[in-house]
Structures are given as C-alpha cells and as structure tokens.
VEXZAPA-675796 format. One record per atom (N, C-alpha, C): residue in three letters; x, y, z. Coordinates in steps of 0.1 Angstrom, whole numbers, padded with zeros to 4 digits, always signed. Layout:
REM VEXZAPA-675796
ALAXYZ ...
//
This chain:
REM VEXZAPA-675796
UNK+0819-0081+0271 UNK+0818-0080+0286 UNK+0805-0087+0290 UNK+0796-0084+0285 UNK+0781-0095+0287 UNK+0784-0105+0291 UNK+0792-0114+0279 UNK+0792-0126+0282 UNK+0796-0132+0300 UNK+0805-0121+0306 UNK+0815-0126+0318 UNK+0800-0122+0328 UNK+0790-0118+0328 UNK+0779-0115+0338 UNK+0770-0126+0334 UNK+0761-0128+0347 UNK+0753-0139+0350 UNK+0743-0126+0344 UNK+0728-0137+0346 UNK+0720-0126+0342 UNK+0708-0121+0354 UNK+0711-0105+0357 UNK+0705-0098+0364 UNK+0704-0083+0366 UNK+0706-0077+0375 UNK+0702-0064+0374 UNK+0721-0061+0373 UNK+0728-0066+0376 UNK+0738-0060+0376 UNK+0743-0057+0354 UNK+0739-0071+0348 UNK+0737-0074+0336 UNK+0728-0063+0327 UNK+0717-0061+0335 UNK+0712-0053+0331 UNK+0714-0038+0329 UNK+0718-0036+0340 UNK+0723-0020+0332 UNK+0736-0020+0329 UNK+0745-0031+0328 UNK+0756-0032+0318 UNK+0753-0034+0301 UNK+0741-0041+0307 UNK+0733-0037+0286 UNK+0726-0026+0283 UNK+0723-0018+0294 UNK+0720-0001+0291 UNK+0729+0006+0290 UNK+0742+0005+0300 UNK+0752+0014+0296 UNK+0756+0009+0284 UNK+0759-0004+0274 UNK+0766-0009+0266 UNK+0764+0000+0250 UNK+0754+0011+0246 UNK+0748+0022+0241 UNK+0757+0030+0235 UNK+0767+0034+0251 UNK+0774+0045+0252 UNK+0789+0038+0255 UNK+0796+0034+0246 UNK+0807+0027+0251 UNK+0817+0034+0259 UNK+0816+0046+0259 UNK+0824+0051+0269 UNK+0820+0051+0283 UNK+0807+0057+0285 UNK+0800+0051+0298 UNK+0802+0035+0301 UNK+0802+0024+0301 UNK+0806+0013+0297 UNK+0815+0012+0303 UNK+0824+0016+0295 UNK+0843+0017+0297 UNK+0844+0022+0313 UNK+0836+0035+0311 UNK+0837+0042+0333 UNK+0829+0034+0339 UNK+0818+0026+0336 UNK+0815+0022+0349 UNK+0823+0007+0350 UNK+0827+0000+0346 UNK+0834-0009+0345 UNK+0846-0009+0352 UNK+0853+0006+0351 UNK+0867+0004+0354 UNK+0863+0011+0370 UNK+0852+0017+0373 UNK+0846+0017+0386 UNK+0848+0005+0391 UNK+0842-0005+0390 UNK+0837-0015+0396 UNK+0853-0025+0398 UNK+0858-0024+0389 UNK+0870-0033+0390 UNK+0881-0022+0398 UNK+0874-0009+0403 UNK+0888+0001+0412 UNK+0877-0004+0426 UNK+0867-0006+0426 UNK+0859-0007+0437 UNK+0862-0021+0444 UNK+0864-0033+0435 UNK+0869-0046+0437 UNK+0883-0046+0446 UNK+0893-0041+0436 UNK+0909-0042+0439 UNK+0908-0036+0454 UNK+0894-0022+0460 UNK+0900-0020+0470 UNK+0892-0026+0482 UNK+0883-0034+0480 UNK+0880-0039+0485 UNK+0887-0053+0493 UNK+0895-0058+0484 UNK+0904-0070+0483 UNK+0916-0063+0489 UNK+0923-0050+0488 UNK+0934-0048+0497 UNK+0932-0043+0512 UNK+0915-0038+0516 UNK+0909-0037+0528 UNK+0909-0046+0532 UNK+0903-0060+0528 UNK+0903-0071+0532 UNK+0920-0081+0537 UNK+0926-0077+0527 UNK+0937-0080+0534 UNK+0944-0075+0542 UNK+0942-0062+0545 UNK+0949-0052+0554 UNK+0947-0060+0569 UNK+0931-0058+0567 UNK+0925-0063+0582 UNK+0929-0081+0586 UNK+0931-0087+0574 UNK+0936-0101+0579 UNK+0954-0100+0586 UNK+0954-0090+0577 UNK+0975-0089+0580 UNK+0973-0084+0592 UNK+0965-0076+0602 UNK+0964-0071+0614 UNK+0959-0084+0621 UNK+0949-0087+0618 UNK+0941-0098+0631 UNK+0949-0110+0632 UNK+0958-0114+0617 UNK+0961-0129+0619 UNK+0970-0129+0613 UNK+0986-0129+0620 UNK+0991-0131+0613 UNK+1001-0144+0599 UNK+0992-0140+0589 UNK+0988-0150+0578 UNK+1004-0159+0573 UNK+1013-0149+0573 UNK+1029-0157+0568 UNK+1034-0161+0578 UNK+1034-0156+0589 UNK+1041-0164+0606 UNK+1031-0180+0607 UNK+1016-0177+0607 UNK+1012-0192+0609 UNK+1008-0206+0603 UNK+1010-0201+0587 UNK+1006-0207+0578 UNK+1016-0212+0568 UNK+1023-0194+0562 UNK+1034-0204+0552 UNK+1044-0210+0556 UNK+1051-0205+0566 UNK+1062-0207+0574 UNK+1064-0221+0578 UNK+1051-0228+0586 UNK+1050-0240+0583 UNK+1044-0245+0572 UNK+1044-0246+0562 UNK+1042-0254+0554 UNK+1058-0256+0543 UNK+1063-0245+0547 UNK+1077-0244+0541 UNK+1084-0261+0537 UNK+1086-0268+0548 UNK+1093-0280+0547 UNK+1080-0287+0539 UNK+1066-0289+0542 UNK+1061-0298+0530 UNK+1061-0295+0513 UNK+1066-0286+0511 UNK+1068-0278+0497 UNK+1084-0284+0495 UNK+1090-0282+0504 UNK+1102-0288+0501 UNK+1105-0304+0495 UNK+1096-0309+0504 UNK+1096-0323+0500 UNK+1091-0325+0482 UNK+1076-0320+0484 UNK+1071-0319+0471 UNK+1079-0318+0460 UNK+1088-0302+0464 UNK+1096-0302+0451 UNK+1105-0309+0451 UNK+1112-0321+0459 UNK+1122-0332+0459 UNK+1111-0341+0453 UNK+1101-0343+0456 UNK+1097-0353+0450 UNK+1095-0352+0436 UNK+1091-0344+0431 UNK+1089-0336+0414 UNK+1102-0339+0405 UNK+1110-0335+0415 UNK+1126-0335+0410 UNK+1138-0339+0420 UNK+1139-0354+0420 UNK+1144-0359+0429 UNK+1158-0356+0430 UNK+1166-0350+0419 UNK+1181-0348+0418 UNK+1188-0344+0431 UNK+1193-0350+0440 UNK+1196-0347+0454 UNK+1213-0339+0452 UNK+1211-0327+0455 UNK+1227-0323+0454 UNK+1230-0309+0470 UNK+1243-0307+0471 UNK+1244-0300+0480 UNK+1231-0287+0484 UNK+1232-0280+0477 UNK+1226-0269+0477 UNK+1208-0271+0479 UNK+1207-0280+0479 UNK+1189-0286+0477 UNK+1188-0296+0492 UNK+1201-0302+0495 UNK+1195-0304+0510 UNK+1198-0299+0518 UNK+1203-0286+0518 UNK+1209-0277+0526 UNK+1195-0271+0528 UNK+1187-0268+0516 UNK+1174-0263+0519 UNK+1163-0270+0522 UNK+1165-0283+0523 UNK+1155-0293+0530 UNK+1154-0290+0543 UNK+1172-0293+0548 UNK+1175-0296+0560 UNK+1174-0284+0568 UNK+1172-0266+0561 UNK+1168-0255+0569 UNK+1152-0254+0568 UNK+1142-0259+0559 UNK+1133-0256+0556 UNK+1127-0265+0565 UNK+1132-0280+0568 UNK+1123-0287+0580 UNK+1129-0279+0594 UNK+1142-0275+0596 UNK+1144-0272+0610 UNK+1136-0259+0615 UNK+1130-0253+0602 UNK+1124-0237+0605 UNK+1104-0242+0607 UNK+1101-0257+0601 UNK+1090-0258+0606 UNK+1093-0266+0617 UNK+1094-0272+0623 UNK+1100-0276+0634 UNK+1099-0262+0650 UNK+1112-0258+0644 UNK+1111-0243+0655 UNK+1094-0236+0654 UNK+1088-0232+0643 UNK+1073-0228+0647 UNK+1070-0237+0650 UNK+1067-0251+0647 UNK+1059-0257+0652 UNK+1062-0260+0670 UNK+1070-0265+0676 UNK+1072-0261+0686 UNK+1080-0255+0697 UNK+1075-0240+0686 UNK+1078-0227+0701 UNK+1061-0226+0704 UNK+1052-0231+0699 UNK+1037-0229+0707 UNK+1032-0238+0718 UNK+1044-0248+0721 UNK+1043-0259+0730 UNK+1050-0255+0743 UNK+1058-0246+0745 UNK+1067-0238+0754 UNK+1064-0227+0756 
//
C-alpha cells in the first residue's frame, strides 16, 4: 500500500500504522468508507442542482450512435431504427429549450 501514496504526512502515518497490520487494514478501510461517501454526497447534490442525465446524456445519445455505426458500419433494420430514434430524441431536447 506505500507504494499507491505520494510522500507525506498522510504516508507517514501509513508507515507507522504499517507495524500493526491490523491497524493498517482499519484505518485504510476508514478512509476508502470516508471516500465512497464522500463521492455519493457529491453526487447526491449534483443529481439535485443539475439535472446530469436530462442535460447531457440524452443529448449526446445520437453522437454515440453515429460512433458506434461508425466502428461498425453493418447497417441493418434494427440499428437504424435506433439511429433514427436516438437522433429524433436529441433533436426534441435540443429544441424544446428554444420554445
């Protein structure tokens, strides 16, 4: 675990607890339960202020489509059915904010 730390105080008492490998083991799995909830606070509050899948994936939907036609050009029913809903659904977000 050394190796994944820069070197500083945080390093440093990871090489004091390192002694007692069980101490070690709890403050570690502290720090990675302190992380995870840090990061689902953080998203909580973005999923309230902005809504992140309405403005962003939604439209980008039809350029991913393309992409993956481009990757894999095999054009058959089922694949432009989902071009052809996946541009009409950026389209519609794109302008219902003009109206």
């Amino acid at each position: 675990m050394p190796a994944l730390l820069q070197p500083g105080p945080f390093n440093s008492v990871v090489g004091i607890l390192s002694r007692t490998p069980r101490v070690q083991s709890l403050f570690f799995a502290m720090i990675v339960g302190a992380t995870i909830y840090n990061l689902v606070a953080v998203v909580l509050m973005f999923w309230d202020n902005l809504p992140f899948y309405d403005r962003y994936v939604i439209q980008l939907a039809p350029f991913l489509g393309i992409a993956a036609f481009a990757l894999l050009p095999k054009l058959s029913m089922p694949r432009l059915l989902v071009l052809v809903a996946s541009s009409a659904l950026g389209q519609y977000m794109l302008w219902r904010y003009v109206f």
